[in-house]
N, C-alpha and C positions, 0 to 999 in steps of 0.2 A: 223580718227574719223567718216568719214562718212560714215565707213560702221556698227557705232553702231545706234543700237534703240535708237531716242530720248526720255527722260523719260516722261510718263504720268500723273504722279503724280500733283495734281494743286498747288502745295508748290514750287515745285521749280519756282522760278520766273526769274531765269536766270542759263540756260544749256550751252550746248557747240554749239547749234545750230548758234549761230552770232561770237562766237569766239572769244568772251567776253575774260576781263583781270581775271574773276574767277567767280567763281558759287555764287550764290545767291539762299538758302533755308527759306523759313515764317514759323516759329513757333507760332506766335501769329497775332493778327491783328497790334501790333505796333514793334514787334520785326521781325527780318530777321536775319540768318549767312551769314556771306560770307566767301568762304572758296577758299584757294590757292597756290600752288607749287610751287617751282622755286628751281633750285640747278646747278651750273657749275664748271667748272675748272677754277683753277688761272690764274688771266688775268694780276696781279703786285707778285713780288715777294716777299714782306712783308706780312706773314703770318695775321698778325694782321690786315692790310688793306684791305686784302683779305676777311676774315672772315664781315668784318664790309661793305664791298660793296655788298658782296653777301647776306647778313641779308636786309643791305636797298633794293637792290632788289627784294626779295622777297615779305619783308611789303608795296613796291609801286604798287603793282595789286589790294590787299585792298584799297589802301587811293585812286586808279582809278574809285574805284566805289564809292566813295562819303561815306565810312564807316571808322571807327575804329577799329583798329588791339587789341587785346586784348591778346591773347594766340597765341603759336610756338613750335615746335617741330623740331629739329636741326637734318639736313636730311646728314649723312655722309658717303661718301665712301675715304676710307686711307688707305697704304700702309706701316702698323706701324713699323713691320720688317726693310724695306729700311729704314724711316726715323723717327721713333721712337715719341712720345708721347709729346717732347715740343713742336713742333711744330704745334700740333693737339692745343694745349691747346692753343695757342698763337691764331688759326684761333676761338678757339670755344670763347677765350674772345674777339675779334670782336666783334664777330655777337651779344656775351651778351650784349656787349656795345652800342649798335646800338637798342635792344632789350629795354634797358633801356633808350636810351633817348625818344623813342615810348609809353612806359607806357606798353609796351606788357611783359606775365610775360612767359619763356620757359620753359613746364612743364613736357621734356623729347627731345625722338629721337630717331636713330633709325642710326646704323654704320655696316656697311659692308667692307671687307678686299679687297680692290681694289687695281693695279699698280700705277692707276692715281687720286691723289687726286680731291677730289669734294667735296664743301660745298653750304650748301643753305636749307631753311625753310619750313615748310607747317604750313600757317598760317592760324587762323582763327578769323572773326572779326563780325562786328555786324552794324544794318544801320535798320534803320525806313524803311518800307516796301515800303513807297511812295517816300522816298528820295534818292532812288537809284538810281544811272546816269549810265547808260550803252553808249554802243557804237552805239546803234543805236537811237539817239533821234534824233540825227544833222540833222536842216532845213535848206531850201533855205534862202540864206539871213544870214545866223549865221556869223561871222567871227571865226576865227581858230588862236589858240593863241600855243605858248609853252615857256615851263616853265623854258627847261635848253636846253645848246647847243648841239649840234652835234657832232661826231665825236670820241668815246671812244673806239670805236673795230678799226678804225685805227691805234691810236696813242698804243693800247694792244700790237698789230702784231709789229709794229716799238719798244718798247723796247723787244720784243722777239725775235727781228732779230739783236740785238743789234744797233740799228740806233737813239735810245733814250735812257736814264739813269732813273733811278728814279726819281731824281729831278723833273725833264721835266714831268715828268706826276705828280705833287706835286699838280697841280689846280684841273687836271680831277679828283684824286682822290676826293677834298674838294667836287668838283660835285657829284659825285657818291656817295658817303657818305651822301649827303645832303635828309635828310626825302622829301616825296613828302606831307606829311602832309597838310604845309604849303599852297601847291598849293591846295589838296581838301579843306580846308576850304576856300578857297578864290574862287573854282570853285563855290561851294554851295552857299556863300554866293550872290554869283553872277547871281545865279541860270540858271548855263550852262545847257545845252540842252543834251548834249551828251560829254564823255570821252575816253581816253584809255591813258597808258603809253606807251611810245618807247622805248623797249626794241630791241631782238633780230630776228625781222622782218625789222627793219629799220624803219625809218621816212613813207615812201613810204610804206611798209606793214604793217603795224596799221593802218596809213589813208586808204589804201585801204580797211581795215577791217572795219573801221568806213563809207567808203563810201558804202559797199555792203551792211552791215547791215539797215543805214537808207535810203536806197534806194537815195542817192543823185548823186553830182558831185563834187569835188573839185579841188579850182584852187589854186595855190601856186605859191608862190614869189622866185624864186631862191636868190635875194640880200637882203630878209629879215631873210635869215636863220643865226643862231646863230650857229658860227663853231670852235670850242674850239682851240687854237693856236696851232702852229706846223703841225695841220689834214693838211695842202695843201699843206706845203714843204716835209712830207712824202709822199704825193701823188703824189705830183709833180718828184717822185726818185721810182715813181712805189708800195711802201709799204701799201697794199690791204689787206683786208682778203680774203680768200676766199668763206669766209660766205658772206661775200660782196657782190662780183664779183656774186655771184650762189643768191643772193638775185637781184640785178639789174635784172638778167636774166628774174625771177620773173618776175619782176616789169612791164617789158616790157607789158608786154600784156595787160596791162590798163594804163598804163600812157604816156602820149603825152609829150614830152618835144621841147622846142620850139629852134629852131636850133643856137639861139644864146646861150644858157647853156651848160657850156664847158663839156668835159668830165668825169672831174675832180670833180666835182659839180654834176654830176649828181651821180658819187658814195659814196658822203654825204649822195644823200638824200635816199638812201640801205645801209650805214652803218650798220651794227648791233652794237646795244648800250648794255651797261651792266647800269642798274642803272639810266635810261633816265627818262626823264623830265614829264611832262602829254601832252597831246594834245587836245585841251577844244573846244567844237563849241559851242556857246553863243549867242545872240543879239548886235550888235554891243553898243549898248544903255547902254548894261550892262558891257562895256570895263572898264571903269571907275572904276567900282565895284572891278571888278578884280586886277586889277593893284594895287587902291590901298589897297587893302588886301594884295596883294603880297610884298609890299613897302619895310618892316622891316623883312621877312623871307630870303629875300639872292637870292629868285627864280627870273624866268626873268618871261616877258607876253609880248614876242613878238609875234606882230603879222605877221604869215606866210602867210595866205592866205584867204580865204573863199569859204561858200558851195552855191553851185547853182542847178539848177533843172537839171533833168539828170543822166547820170553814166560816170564813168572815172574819171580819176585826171590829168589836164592839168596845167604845168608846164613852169612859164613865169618869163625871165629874172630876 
């Protein structure tokens, strides 16, 4: 992306230049769109869950900016030959389902004949011009909250290698399935500073995207992190992604981790997530606000860490 022209136009009020969870265009002085992509491969083997994690996916880079998902456009590549058309319908009622409990209405799409199946969204949604929360607002001083645990692209790779059953991922998926709705209106209401979801950059590549953006530093709790059950005894037997592993690599180059945080721990916090939580920097004053907003939605507001003046993310037991 860096080697495109950033746009000129004075309407768009969030490009790809900070690496934002989606674009942001003003049409009027109270309205904005916010518009956004997301599509992958099966990461559970139930069509239907699949379809419905990759929808919430999708609609959580809208509700990251503090907006409402309104309309969708079901973004598919499948292999109808090999595997024929129930299955297609079983992922596309997912995502409708998911679709539907968002109030968002899918008003088409758009399928291509691929070997490997792939589903997922291009949404579009809507935000008061001044109520946008991007990635870069995070000040010295904010604390840093999230919303749901860690650890979904591990526990992916472990029922792919057959080392976990369905069952066993029966929570992750209630996670993943879970709107991040809940969290932006409790982020807003709380009136955080700066946003992003964790997806598939890891815990550690979103904050680092939210640390470059607002020019800060962050320091993070390794034993406040929220790490979904199972993620350490598959770790502990080696079961990694390798989006992982080639994410930590990443990571290295701006994060300090303090030499008592195990190994094992340190490739939590480079998981790649499907479907991850929000990551809020806020006033600590306004923790309260937060939390309990969040109380009766299901979501967590632990807090990981906080932002400081500087650059970097230092990483402490």
């Amino acid at each position: 992306m860096r080697h495109l022209p950033n746009s000129t136009d004075p309407n768009v009020l969030v490009g790809f230049a900070t690496g934002d969870d989606a674009g942001v265009y003003q049409l009027r002085d109270d309205l904005a769109v916010v518009q956004t992509v997301d599509f992958f491969t099966p990461i559970v083997d139930d069509p239907f869950d699949f379809g419905r994690i990759a929808a919430a996916n999708a609609l959580s880079d809208i509700y990251a900016m503090g907006a409402v998902p309104i309309t969708a456009l079901n973004i598919v590549a499948y292999p109808m030959e090999a595997l024929g058309p129930e299955l297609l319908a079983r992922i596309l009622l997912g995502g409708a389902e998911i679709a539907r409990e968002a109030g968002v209405a899918i008003v088409g799409g758009h399928t291509i004949d691929d070997p490997e199946p792939k589903y997922g969204m291009a949404v579009t949604g809507t935000v008061h011009p001044a109520k946008v929360v991007t990635n870069a607002g995070a000040r010295p001083g904010d604390v840093l909250v999230l919303t749901k645990p860690l650890g979904t692209g591990i526990l992916a790779t472990a029922l792919k290698k057959g080392a976990l059953g369905e069952r066993d991922l029966t929570e992750a998926v209630r996670w993943m399935t879970l709107l991040n709705a809940s969290a932006s209106k409790a982020m807003l209401a709380a009136s955080a500073h700066a946003a992003t979801d964790i997806t598939g950059f890891g815990l550690l590549g979103h904050a680092g995207g939210m640390m470059r953006a607002s020019g800060v530093a962050l320091r993070l709790r390794a034993s406040a992190l929220p790490v979904h059950r199972l993620v350490r005894d598959m770790l502990a037997v080696g079961l990694a992604p390798a989006g992982t592993r080639e994410n930590a690599k990443h990571h290295e180059g701006y994060t300090e981790f303090d030499k008592n945080v195990s190994p094992e721990t340190r490739l939590i916090f480079s998981d790649a997530q499907t479907s991850g939580g929000l990551l809020v920097a806020l006033p600590p004053e306004r923790l309260g606000t937060l939390s309990a907003a969040l109380t009766s939605s299901g979501a967590l507001a632990a807090v990981i860490g906080k932002v400081e003046a500087g650059s970097g993310i230092v990483v402490e037991p």
